[in-house]
C-alpha positions in Angstrom: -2.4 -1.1 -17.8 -2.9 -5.0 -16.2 -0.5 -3.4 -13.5 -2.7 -0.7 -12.4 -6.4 -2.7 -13.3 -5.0 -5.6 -10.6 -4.1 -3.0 -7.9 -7.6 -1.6 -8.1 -8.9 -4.8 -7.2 -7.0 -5.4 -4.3 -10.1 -5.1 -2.4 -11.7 -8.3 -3.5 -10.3 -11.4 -2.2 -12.3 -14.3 -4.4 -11.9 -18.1 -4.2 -13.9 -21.2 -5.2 -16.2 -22.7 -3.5 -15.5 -25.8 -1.6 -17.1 -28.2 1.7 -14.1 -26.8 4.1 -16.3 -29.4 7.1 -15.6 -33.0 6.0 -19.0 -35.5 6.2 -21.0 -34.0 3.7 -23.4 -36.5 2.2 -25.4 -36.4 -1.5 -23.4 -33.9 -2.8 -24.4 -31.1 0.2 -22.2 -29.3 2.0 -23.6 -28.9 5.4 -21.0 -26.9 7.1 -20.1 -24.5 4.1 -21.3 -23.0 1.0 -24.4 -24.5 -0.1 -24.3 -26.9 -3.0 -26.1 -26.6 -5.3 -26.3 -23.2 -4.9 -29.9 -21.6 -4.2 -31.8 -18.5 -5.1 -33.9 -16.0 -4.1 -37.3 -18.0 -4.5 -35.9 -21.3 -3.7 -34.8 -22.6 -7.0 -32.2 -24.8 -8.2 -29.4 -23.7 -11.1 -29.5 -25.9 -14.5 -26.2 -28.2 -14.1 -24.5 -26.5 -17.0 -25.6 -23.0 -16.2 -24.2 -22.0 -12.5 -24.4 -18.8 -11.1 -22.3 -16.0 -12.4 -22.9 -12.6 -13.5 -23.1 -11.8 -17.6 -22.4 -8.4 -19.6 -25.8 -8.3 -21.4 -27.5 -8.4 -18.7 -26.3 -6.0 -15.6 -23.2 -5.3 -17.1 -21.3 -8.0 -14.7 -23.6 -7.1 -11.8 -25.1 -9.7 -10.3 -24.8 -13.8 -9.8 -27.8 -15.5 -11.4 -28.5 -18.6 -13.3 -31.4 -20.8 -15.4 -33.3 -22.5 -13.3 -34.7 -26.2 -13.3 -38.2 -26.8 -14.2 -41.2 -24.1 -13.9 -39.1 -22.6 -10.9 -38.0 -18.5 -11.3 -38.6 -15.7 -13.7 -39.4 -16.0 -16.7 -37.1 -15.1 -19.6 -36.6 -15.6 -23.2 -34.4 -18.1 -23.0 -36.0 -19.8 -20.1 -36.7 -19.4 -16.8 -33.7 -18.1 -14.0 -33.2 -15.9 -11.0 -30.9 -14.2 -8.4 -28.3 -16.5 -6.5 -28.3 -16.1 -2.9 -25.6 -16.1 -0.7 -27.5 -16.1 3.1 -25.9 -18.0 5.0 -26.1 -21.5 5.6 -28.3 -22.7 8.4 -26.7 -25.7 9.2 -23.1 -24.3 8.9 -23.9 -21.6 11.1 -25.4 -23.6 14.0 -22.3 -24.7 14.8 -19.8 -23.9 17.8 -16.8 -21.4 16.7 -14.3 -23.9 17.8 -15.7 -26.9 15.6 -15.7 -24.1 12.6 -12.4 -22.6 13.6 -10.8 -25.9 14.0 -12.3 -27.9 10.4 -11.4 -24.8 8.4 -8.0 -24.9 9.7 -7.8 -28.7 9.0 -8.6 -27.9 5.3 -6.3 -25.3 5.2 -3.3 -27.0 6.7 -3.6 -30.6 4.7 -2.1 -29.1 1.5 0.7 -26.3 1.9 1.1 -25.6 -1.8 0.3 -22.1 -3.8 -1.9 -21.2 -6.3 -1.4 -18.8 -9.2 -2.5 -15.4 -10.1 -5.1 -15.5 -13.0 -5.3 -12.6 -15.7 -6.2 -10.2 -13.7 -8.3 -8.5 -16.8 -11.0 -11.2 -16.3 -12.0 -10.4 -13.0 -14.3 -7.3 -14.1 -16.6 -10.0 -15.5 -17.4 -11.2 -12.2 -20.1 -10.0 -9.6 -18.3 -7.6 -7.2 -21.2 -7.5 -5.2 -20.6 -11.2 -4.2 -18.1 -10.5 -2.6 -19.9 -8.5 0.1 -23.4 -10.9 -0.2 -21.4 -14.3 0.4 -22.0 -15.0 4.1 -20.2 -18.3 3.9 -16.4 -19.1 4.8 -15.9 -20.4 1.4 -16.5 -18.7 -2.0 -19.2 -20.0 -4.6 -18.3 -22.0 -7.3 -17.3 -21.0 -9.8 -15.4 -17.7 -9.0 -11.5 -17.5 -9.5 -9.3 -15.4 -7.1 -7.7 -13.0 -9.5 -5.6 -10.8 -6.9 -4.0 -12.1 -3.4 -3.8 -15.2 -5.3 -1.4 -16.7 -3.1 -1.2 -16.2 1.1 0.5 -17.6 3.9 -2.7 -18.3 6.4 -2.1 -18.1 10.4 -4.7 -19.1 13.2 -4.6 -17.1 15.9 -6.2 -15.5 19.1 -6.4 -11.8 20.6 -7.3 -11.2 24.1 -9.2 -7.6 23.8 -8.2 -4.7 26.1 -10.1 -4.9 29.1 -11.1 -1.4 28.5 -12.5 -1.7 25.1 -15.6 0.5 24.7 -16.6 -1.4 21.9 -19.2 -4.8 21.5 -19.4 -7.6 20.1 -16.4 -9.7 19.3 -14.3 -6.4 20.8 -16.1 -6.7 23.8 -14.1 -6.0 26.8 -11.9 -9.2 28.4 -12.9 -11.3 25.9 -10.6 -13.7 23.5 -11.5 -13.8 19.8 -10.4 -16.5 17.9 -10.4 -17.1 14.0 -8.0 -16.4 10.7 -6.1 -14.6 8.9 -4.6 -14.4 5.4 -1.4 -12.5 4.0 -0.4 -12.1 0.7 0.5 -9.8 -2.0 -2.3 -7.9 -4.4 -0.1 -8.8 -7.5 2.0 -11.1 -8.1 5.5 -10.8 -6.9 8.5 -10.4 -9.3 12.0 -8.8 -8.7 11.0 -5.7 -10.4 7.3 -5.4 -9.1 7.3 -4.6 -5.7 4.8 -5.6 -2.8 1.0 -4.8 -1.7 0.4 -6.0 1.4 -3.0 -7.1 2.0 -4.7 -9.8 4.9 -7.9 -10.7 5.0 -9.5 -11.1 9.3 -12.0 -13.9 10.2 -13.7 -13.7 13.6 -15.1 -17.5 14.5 -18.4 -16.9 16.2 -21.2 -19.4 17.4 -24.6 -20.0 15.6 -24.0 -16.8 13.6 -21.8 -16.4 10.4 -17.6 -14.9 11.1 -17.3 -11.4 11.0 -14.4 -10.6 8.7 -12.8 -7.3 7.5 -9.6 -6.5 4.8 -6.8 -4.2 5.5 -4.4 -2.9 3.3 -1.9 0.0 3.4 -2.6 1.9 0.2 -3.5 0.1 -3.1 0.0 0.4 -4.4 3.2 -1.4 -3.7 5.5 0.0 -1.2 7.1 2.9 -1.5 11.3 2.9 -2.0 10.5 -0.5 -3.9 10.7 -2.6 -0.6 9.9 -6.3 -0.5 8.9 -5.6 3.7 5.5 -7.0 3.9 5.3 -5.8 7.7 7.0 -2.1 6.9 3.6 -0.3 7.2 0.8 -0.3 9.3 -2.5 -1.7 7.6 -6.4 -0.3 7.9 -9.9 -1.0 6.6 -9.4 2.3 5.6 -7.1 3.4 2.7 -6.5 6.7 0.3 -8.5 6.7 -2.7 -7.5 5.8 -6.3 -5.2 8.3 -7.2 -4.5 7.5 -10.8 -6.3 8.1 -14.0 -6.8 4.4 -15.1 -7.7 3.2 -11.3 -10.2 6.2 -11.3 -11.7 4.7 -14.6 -11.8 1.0 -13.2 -13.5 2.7 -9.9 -16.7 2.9 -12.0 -16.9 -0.7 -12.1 -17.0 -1.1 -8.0 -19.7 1.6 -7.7 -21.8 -1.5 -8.8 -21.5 -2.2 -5.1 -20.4 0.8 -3.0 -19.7 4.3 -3.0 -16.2 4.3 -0.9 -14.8 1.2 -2.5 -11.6 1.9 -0.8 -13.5 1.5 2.9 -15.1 -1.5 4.4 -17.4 -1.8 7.5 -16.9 -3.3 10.9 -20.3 -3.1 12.8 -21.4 -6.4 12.0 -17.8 -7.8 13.6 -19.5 -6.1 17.0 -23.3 -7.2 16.6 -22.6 -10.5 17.9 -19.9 -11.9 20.2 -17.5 -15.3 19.8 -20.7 -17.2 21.5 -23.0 -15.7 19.4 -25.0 -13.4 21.7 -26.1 -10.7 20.2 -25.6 -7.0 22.1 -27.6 -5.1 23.4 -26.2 -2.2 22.5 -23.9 -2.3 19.3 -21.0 -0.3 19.6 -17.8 -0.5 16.9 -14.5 1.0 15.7 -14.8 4.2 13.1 -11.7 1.8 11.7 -8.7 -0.2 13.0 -4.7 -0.4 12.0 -2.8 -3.0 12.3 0.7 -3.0 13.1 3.2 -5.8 12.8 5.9 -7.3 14.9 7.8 -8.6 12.3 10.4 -7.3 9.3 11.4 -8.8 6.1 14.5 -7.8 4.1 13.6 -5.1 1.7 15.8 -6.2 -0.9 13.4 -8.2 -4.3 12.2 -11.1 -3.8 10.2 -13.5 -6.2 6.7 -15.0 -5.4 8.1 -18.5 -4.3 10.3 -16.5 -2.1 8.0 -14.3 -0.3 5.4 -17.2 0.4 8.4 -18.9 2.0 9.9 -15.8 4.1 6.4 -15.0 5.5 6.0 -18.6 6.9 9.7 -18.8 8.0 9.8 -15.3 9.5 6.3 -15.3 11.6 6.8 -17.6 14.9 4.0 -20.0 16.6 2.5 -18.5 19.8 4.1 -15.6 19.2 2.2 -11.8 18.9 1.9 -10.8 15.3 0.0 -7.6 14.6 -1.2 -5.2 17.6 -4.9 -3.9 16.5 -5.2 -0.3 17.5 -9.2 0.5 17.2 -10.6 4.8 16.6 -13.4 5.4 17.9 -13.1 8.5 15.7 -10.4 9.9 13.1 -8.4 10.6 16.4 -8.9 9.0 19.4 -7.7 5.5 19.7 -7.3 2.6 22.2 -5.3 -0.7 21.5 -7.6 -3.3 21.1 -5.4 -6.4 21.7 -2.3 -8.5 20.2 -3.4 -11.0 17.4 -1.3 -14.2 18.8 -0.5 -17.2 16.6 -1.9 -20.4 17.5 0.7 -22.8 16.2 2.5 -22.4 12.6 2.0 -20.7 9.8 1.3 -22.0 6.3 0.9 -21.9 2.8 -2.2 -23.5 1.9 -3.8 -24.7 -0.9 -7.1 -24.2 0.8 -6.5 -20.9 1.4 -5.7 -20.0 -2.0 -8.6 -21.5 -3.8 -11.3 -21.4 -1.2 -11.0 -19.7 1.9 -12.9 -16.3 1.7 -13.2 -13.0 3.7 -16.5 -11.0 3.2 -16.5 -7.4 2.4 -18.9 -5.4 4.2 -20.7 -2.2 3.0 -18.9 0.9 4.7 -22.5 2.6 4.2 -23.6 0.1 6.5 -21.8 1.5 9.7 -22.8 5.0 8.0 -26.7 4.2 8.2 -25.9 3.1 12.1 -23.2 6.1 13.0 -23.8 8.9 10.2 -21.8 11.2 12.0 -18.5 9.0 11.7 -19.5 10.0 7.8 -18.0 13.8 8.9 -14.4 11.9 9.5 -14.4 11.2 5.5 -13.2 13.5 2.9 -15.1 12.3 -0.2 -12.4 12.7 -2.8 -9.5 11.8 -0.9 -10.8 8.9 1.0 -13.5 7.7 -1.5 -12.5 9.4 -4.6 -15.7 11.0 -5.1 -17.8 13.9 -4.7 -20.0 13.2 -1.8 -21.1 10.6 -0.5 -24.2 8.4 1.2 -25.5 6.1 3.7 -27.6 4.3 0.5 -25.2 2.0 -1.3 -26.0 1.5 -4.8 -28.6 -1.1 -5.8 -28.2 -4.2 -4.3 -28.0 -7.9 -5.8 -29.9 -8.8 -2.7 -32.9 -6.4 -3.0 -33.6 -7.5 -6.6 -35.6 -11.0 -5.8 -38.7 -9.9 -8.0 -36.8 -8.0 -10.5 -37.4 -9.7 -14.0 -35.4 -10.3 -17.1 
């Protein structure tokens, strides 16, 4: 049962929070997640009551906290409101290459793992965070229950100069940023592999535009250990077994394809931060690799150190092929490595990826929404360019 609860999370990438910039002064963070955390109407969270989400409540819905002073709601307990993840002003302001450059700084100054947490308490976390946290680093307080452990690569991909698309796929440019590989579940001889990375787009004055890929949310099949065997997407089958089906339920708190996630807001804005004028993205991308690992088991320790031993520096690691619908393609360019890659501390406890809403591309291209089969890509009946309710449109919502 912990086997097939973990694999259904293996959309949800959560760290800690953390300051990835250094000069930080009185406790702030002014190039990362905000600290202390803020809310919706400006308040600040009691010391010993941080933001998390709580079962009588929302049913593990949304991050809020008890406020200090007369600020907030009011409640019987006291007063408290929403947490909000908007991004951070300050952070934001600055170039993609001083961001790029201090997250990789963090990352690379501590190249041990982490470890995989019980996987059975991450249900009692806000999924929804995980697509409201506009910051580069997770809030405090949050564990990373699945993808625990990844080897983390900067790199750079020169897009086709005949892209149709906007943004950071505009045509000619170079995109520069992140990205993250590790298994969904931890990795025994017996287990198996699920591939997973997490993508982080650097961009100027506005917040990275990130995206997850997987293959399917099972290991591979034949039991191989091959990290790079299949292709991955931001699209992925459906659940397909009775106990992920049940745990579904509990990421319909945040969308209604849990097993999609968007890419429009990766093409709003370029690498300088200029927005387009005319906002043009992929239906979905697959990645393919350049690399192979031995099939044969492996352990946990081993995989971490095959993927940074196998991958070279400056060397092409995944082709990105972009649809602009469920057939036609174009390849969009060749993630390159800049440098080595590493295990990282960092990137284990802190780095984060946000999710974004698949019904957001819907609301902008609702005819991509004809390219879906609702039970075998979503795993429901039909589906909608109106997500469930959101953390974020609940600011005057009271206890």
């Amino acid at each position: 049962m912990i086997h097939f609860i973990a694999i259904f999370f293996v959309l949800l990438c959560l760290a800690n929070a953390g300051c990835p910039f250094s000069g930080s002064k009185d406790g702030e963070c002014p190039f990362g997640a905000l600290n202390p955390q803020p809310t919706y109407q400006g308040c600040v969270c009691e010391e010993k009551n941080p933001c998390g989400a709580s079962i009588e409540e929302d049913a593990y819905n949304c991050d809020w906290c008890y406020t200090q002073g007369t600020c907030g709601n009011h409640g019987l307990k006291g007063r408290w409101d929403f947490c909000d993840y908007a991004a951070n002003v300050t952070y934001e302001s600055a170039h993609w290459s001083m961001k790029l450059d201090n997250l990789w700084t963090q990352v690379d100054a501590d190249h041990t793992s982490g470890t995989y947490p019980n996987p059975l308490n991450l249900p009692t976390e806000s999924i929804q965070t995980s697509f409201d946290n506009f910051a580069d680093t997770m809030p405090a307080n949050r564990k990373k229950y699945i993808h625990s452990e990844g080897a983390v690569c900067k790199f750079k991909m020169q897009i086709n100069s005949a892209s149709p698309f906007s943004g950071v796929f505009e045509a000619g440019s170079t995109a520069h940023g992140l990205i993250r590989m590790g298994s969904a579940l931890e990795v025994d001889l017996k287990s198996g592999v699920i591939p997973g990375v997490g993508v982080k787009f650097l961009r100027t004055r506005v917040p990275s535009g990130n995206f997850v890929a997987l293959n399917t949310l099972g290991p591979l099949p034949n039991s191989s250990y091959d990290f790079f065997e299949l292709p991955l997407s931001n699209h992925i089958p459906a659940a397909n077994t009775i106990a992920t089906k049940v745990i579904a339920q509990k990421f319909m708190q945040a969308s209604g394809c849990v097993s999609q996630v968007g890419l429009s807001d990766i093409c709003e804005y370029n690498t300088d931060g200029k927005k387009t004028s005319k906002l043009v993205f992929p239906f979905k991308v697959v990645m393919n690799a350049h690399y192979t690992m031995p099939s044969t088991p492996i352990t946990q320790a081993q995989l971490q150190k095959t993927l940074v031993s196998t991958i070279q520096p400056n060397a092409p690691l995944y082709t990105v092929v972009a649809y602009s619908d469920n057939k036609n393609s174009i390849v969009l360019g060749k993630m390159v490595t800049s440098g080595s890659c590493v295990n990282s501390a960092f990137g284990d406890a802190q780095l984060f990826f946000r999710h974004q809403l698949i019904e957001e591309d819907w609301a902008i291209r609702p005819d991509f929404m004809k390219f879906v089969d609702p039970e075998k890509d979503c795993g429901v009946s039909k589906i909608s360019v109106t997500p469930p309710s959101q953390c974020n449109a609940k600011k005057s919502v009271s206890k």
